[in-house]
Backbone as CSV, one residue per row, in Angstrom:
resi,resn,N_x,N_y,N_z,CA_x,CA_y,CA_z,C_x,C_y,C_z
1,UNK,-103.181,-24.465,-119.472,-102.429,-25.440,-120.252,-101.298,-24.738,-121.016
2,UNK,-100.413,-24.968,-121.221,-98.806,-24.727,-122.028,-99.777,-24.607,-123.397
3,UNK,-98.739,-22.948,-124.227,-99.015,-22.964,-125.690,-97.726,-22.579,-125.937
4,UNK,-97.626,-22.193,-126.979,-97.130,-21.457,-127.832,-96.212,-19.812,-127.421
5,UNK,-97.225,-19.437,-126.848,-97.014,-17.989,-126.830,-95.128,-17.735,-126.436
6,UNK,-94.236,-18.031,-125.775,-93.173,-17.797,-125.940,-92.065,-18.397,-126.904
7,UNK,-92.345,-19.301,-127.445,-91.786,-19.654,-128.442,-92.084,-18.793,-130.223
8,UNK,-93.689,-18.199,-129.953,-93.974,-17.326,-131.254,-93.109,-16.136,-130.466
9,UNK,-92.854,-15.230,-129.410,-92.325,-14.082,-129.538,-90.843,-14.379,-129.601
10,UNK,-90.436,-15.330,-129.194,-88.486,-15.833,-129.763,-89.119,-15.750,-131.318
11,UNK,-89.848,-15.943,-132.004,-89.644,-16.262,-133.797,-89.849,-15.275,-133.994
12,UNK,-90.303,-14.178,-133.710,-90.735,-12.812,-134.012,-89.736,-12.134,-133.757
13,UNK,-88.886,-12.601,-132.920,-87.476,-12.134,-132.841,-86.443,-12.293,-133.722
14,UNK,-86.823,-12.986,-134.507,-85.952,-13.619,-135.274,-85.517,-15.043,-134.855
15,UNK,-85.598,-15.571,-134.099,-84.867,-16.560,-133.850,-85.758,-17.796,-134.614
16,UNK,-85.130,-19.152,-134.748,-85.923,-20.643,-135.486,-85.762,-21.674,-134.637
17,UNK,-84.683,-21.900,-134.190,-84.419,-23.217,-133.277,-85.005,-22.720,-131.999
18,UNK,-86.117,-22.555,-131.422,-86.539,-22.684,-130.149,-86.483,-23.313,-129.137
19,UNK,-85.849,-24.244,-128.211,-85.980,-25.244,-127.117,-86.245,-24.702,-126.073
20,UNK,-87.090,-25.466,-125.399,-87.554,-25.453,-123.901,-86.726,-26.460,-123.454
21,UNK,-86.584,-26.356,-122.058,-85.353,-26.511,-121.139,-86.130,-26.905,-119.721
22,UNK,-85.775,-27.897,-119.032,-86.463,-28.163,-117.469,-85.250,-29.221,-117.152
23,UNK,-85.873,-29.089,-115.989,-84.559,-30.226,-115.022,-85.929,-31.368,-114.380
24,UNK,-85.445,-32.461,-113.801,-85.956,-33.168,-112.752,-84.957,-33.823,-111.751
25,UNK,-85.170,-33.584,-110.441,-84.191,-34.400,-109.185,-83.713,-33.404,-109.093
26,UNK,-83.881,-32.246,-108.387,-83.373,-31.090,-107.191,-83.554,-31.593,-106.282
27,UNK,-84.737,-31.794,-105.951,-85.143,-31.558,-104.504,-84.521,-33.132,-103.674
28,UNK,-84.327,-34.566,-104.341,-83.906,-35.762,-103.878,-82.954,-35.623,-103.112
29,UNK,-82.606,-37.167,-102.277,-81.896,-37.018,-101.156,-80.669,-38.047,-102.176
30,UNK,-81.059,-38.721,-103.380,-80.459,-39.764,-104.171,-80.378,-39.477,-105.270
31,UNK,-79.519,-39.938,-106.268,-79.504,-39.883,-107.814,-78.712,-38.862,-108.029
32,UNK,-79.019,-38.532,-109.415,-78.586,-37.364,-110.266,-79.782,-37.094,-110.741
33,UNK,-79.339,-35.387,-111.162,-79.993,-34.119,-111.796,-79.972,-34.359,-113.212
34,UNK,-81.179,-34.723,-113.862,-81.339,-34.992,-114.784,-81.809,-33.571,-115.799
35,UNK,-81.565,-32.989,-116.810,-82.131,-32.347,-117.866,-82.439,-32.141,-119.209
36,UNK,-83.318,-31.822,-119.456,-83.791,-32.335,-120.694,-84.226,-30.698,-121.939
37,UNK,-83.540,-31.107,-122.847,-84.076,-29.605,-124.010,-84.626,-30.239,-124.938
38,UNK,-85.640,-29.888,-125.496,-87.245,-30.017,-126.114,-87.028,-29.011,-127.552
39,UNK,-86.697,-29.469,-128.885,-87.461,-28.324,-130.074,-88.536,-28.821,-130.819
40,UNK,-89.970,-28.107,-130.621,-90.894,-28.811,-131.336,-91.518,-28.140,-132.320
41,UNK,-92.062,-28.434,-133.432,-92.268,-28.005,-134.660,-93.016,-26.816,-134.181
42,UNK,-93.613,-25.719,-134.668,-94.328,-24.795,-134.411,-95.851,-24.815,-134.650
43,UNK,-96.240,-24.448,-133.278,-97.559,-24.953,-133.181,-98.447,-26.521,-133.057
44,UNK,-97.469,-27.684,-132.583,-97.695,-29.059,-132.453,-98.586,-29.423,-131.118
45,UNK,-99.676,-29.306,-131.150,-100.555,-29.658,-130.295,-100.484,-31.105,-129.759
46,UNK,-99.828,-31.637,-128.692,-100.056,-33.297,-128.139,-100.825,-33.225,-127.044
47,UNK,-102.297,-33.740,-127.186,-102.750,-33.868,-126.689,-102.244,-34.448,-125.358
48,UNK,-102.819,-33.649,-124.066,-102.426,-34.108,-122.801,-101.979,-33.253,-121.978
49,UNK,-101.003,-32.737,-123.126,-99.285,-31.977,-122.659,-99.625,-31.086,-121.577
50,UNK,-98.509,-31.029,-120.239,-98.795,-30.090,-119.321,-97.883,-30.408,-118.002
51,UNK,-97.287,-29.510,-117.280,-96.316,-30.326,-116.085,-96.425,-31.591,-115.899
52,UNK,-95.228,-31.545,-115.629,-95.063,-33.451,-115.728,-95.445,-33.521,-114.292
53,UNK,-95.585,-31.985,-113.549,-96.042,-32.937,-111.842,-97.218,-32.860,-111.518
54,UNK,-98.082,-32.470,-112.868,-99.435,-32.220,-113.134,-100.152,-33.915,-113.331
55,UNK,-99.098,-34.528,-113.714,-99.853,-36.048,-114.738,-99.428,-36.851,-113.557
56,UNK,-100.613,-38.052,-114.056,-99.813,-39.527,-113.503,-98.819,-39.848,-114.469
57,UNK,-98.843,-40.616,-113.461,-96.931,-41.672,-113.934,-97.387,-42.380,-115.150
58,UNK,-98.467,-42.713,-115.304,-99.248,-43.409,-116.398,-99.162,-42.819,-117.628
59,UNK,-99.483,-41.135,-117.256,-99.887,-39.921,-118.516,-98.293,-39.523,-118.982
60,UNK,-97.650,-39.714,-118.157,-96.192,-39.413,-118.757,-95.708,-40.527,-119.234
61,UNK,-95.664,-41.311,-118.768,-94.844,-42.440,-119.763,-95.986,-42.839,-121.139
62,UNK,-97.337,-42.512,-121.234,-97.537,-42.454,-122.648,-97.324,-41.125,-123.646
63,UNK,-96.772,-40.047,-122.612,-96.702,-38.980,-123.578,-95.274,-39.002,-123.944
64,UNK,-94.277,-39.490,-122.951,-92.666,-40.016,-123.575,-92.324,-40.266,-124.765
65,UNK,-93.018,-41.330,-125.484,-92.408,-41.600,-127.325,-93.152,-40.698,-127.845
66,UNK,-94.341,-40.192,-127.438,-94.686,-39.378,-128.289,-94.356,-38.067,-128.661
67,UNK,-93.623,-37.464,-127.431,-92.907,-36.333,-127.376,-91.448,-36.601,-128.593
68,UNK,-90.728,-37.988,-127.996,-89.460,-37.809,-128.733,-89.933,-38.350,-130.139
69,UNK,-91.084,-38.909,-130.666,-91.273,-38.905,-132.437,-91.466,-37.593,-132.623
70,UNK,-92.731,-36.582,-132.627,-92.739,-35.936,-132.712,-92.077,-34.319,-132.494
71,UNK,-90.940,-34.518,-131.779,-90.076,-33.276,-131.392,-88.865,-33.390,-132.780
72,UNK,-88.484,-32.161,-133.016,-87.482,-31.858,-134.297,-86.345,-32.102,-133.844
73,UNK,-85.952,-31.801,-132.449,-85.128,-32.550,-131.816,-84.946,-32.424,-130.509
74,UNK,-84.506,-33.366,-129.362,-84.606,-33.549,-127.768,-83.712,-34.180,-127.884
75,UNK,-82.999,-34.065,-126.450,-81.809,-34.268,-125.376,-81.967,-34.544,-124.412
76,UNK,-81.704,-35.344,-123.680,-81.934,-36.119,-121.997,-80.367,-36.545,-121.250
77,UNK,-80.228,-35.478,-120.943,-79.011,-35.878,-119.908,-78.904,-35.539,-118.206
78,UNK,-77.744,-36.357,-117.706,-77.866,-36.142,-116.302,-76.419,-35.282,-115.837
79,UNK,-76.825,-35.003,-114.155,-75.482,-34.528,-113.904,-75.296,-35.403,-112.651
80,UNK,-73.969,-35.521,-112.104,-73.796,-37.037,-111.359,-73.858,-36.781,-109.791
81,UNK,-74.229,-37.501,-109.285,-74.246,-37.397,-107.819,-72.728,-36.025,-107.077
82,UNK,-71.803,-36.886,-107.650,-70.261,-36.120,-107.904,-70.228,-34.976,-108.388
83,UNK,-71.021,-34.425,-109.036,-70.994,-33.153,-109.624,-72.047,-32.354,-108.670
84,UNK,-72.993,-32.797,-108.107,-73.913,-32.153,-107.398,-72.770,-32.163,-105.894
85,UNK,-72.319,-33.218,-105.654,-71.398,-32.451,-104.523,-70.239,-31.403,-104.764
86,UNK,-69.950,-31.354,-106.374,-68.971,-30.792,-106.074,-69.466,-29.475,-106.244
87,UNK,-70.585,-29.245,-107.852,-70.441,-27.761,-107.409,-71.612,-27.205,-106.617
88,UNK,-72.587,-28.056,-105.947,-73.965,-27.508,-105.210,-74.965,-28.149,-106.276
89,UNK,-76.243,-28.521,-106.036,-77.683,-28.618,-107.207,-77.816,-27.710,-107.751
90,UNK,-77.566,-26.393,-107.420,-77.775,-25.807,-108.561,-76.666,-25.056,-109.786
91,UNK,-75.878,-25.443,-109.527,-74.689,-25.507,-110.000,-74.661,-26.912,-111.165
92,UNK,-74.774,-27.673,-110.788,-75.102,-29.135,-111.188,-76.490,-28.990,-112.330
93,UNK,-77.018,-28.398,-111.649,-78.377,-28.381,-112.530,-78.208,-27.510,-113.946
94,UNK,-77.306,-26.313,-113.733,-76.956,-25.847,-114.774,-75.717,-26.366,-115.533
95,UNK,-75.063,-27.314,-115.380,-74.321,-28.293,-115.760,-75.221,-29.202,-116.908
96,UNK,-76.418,-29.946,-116.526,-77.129,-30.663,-116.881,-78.251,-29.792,-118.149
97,UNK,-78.290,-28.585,-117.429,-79.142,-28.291,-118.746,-78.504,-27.704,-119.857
98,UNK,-77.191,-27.051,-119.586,-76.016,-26.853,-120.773,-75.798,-27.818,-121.350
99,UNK,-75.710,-28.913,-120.815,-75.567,-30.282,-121.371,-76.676,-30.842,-122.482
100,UNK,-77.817,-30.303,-122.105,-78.985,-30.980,-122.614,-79.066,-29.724,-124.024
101,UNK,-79.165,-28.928,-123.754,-79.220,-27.899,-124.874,-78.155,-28.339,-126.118
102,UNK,-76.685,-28.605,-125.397,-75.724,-28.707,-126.453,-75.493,-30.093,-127.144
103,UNK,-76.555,-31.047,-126.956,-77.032,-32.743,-126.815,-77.826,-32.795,-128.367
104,UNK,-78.370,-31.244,-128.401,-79.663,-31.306,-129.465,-78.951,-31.586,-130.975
105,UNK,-79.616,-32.438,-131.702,-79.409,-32.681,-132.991,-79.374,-31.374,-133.535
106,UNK,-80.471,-30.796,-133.938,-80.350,-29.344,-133.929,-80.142,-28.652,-133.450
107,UNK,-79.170,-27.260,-133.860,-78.214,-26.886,-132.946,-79.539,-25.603,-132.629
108,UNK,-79.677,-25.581,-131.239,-81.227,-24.149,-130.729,-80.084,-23.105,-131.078
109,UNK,-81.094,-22.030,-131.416,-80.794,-20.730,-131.351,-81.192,-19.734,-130.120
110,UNK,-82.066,-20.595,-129.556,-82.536,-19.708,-128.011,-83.024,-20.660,-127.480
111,UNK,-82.919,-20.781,-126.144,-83.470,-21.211,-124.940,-84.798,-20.834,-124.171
112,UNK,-85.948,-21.604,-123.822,-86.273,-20.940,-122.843,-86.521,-21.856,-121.934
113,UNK,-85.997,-21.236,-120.626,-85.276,-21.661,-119.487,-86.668,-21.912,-118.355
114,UNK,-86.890,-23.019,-117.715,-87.968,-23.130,-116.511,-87.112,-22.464,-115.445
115,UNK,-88.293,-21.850,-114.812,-87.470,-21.059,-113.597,-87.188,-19.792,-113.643
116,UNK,-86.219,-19.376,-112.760,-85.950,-17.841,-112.472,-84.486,-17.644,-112.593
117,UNK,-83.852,-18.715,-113.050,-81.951,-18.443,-113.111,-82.149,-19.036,-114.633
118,UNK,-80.725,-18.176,-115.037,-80.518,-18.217,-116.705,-79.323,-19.331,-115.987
119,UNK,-78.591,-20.303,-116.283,-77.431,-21.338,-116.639,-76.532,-20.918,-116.416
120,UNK,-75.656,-20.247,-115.762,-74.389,-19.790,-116.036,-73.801,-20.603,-117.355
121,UNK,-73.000,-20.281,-117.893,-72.205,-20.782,-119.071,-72.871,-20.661,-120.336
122,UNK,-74.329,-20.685,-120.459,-75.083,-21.464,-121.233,-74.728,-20.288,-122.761
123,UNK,-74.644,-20.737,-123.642,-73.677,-20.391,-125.057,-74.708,-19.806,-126.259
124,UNK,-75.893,-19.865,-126.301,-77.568,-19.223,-126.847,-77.961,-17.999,-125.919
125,UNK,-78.599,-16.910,-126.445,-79.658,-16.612,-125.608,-80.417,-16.674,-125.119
126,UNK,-81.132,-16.713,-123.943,-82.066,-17.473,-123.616,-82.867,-16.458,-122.449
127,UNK,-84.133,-17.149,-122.264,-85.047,-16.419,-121.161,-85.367,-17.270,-120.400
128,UNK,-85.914,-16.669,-118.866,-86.462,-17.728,-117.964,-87.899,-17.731,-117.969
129,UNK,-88.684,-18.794,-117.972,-90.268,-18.732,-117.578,-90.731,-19.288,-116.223
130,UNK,-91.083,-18.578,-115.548,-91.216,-18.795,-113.874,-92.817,-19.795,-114.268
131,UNK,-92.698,-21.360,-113.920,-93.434,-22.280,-113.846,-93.465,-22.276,-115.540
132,UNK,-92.832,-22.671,-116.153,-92.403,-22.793,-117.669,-93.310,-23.787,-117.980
133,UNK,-93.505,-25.161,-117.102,-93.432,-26.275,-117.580,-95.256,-26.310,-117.354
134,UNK,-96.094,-25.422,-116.836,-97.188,-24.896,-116.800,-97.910,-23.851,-118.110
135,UNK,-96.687,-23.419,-118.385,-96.638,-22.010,-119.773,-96.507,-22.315,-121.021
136,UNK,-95.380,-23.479,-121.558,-94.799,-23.232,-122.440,-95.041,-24.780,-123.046
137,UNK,-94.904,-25.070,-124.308,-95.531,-26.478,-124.662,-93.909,-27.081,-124.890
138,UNK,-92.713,-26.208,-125.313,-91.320,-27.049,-124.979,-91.104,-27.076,-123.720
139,UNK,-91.122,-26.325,-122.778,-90.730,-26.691,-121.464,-91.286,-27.800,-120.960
140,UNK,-92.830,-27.845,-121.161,-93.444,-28.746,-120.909,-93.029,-29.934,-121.568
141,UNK,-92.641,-29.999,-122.506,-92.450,-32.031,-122.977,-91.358,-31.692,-122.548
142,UNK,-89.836,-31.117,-122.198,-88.721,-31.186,-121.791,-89.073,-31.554,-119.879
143,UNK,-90.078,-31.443,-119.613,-90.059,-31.451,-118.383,-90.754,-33.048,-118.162
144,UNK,-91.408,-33.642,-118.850,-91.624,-34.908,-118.990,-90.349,-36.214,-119.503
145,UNK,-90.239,-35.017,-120.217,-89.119,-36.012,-120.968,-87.836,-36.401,-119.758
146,UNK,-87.637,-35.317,-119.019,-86.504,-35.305,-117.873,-87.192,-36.210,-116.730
147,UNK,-88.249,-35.859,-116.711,-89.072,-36.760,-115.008,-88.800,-38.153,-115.379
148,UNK,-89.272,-38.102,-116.648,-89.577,-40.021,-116.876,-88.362,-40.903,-117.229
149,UNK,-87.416,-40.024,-117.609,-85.900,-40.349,-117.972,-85.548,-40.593,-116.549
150,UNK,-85.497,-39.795,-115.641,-84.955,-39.945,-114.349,-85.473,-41.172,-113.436
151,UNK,-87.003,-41.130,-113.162,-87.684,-41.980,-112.645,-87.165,-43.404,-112.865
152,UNK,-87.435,-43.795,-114.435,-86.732,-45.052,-114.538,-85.437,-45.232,-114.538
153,UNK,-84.601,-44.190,-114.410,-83.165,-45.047,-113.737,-82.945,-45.431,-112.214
154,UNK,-83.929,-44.357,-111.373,-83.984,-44.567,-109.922,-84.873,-46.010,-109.979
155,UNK,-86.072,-46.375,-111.430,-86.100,-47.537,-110.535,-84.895,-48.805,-111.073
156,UNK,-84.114,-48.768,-111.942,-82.752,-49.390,-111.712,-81.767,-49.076,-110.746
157,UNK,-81.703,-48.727,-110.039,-80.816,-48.237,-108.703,-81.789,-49.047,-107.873
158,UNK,-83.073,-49.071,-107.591,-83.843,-49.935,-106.847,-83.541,-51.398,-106.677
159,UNK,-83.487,-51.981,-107.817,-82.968,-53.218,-108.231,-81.635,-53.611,-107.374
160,UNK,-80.770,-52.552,-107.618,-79.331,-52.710,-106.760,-79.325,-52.463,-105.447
161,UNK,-80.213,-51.579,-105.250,-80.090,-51.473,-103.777,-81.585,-51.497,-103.035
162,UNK,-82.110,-52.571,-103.457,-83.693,-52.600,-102.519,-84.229,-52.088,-101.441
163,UNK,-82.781,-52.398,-100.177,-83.261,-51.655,-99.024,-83.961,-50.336,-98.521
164,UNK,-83.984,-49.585,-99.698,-84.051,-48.340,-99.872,-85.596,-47.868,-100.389
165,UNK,-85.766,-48.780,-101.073,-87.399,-48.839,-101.709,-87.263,-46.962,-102.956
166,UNK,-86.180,-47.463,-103.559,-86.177,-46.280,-104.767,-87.110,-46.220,-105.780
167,UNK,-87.669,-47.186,-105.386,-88.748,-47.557,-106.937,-90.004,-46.365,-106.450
168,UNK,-90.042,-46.866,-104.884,-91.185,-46.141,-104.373,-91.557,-44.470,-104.016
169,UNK,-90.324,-43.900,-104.206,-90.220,-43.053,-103.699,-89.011,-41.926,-104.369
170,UNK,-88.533,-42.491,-105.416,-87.146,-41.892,-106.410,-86.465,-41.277,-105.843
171,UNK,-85.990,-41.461,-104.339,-84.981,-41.106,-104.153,-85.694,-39.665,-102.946
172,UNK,-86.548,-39.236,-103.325,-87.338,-38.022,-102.535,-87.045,-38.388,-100.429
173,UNK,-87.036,-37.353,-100.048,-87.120,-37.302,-98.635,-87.993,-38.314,-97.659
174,UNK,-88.773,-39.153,-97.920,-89.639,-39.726,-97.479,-89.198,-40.112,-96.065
175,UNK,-90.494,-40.371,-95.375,-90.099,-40.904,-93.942,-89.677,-42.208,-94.232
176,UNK,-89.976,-43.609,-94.818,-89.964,-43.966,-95.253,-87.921,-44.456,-95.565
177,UNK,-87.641,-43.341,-96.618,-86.398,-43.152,-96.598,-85.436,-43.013,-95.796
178,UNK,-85.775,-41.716,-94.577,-84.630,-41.153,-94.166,-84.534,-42.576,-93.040
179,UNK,-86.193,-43.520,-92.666,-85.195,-44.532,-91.901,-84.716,-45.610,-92.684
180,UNK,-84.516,-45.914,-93.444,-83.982,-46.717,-94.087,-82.411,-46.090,-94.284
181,UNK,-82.044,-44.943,-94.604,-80.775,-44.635,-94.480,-80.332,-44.620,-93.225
182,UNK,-81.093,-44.372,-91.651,-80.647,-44.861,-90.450,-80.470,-46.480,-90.315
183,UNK,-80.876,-46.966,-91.097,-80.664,-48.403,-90.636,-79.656,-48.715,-91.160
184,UNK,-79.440,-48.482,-92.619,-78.227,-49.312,-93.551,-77.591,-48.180,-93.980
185,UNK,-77.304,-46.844,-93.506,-76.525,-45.524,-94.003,-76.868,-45.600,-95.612
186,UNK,-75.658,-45.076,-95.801,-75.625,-44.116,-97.391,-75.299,-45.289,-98.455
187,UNK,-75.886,-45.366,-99.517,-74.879,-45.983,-100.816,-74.675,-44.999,-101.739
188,UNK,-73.893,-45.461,-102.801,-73.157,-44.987,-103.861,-74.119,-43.610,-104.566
189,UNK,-75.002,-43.457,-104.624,-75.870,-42.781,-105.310,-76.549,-41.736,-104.252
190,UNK,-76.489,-41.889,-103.016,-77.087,-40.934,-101.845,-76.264,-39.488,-102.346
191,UNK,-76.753,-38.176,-101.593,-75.547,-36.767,-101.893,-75.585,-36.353,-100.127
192,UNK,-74.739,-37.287,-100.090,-74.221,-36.022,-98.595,-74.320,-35.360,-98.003
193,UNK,-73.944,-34.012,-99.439,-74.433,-32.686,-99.259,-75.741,-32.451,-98.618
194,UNK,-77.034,-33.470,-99.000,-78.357,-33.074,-98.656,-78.332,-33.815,-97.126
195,UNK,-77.792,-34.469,-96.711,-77.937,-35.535,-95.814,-76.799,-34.970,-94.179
196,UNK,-76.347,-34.100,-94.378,-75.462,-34.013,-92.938,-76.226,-33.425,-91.955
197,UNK,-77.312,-33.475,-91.386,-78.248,-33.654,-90.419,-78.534,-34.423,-89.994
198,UNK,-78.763,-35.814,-91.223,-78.774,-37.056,-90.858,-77.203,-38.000,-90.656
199,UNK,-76.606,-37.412,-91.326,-75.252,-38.560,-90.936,-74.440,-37.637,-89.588
């Protein structure tokens, strides 16, 4: 289960503003790259807490308000279909989590980063935690906070474009999907980029 432990050796460092940092929607064939930065009081135990691809859909959307009452301060932003073509997902992704860091009411003094790449640009110091959102109790609500933010806009894109069954599947590779984009091609929200095998 996610503690503490990298957020006490950033304070031992000196540092106070701590945020954990995660993305959700890499891997989709639809949407945008959503990311989310997390600062939570020190030592705040919420019951539950733990990868968001650990929980049901159930366990995250009740740990959602409870993350953003209780966090000192969180950020939820996306990066756009358009931006993932232009500069690559992961390019995009570090777009989105610069974004989300510099979103925070409180301004962090360090980052720590899910994964194995530091952000290009990113303006704090910061570290990476390889499966963060498994390790760390900010990565972890930043990594909920981003899934469940994302999820429910794919299922508003559902609404607009039914054929697609986004509700069911957020946009992910599904068989499911890729024939449904053979039948009725691409809309507004598909990335290209992931898709020229199929088109």
């Amino acid at each position: 289960m996610p503690n503490f432990e990298y957020e006490i050796s950033a304070y031992n460092k000196g540092f106070r503003a701590v945020c954990g940092v995660d993305e959700a929607g890499r891997g989709p064939l639809a949407g945008p790259v959503c990311a989310a930065a997390v600062i939570l009081p020190e030592g705040l135990i919420i019951e539950g807490l733990n990868d968001s691809k650990k929980l049901t859909e159930k366990k995250r959307e009740q740990l959602f308000p409870i993350i953003k009452e209780k966090a000192i301060a969180y950020s939820v932003v996306f990066a756009t279909v358009e931006e993932i073509e232009e500069h690559n997902i992961l390019g995009a992704t570090f777009i989105a989590m610069n974004r989300a860091i510099e979103g925070l009411s409180l301004k962090a003094d360090y980052a720590l980063i899910d994964g194995n790449r530091i952000p290009k640009d990113i303006k704090i110091p910061a570290e990476t935690v390889v499966k963060g959102d498994f390790k760390s109790c900010s990565i972890a609500a930043a990594s909920i906070l981003a899934k469940v933010t994302r999820d429910r806009l794919m299922l508003e894109y559902d609404k607009k474009y039914p054929q697609y069954s986004f509700a069911a599947h957020k946009g992910y590779g599904t068989k499911a999907h890729y024939e449904a984009i053979k039948e009725y091609g691409i809309c507004e929200i598909h990335r290209p980029s992931f898709l020229k095998n199929v088109l």
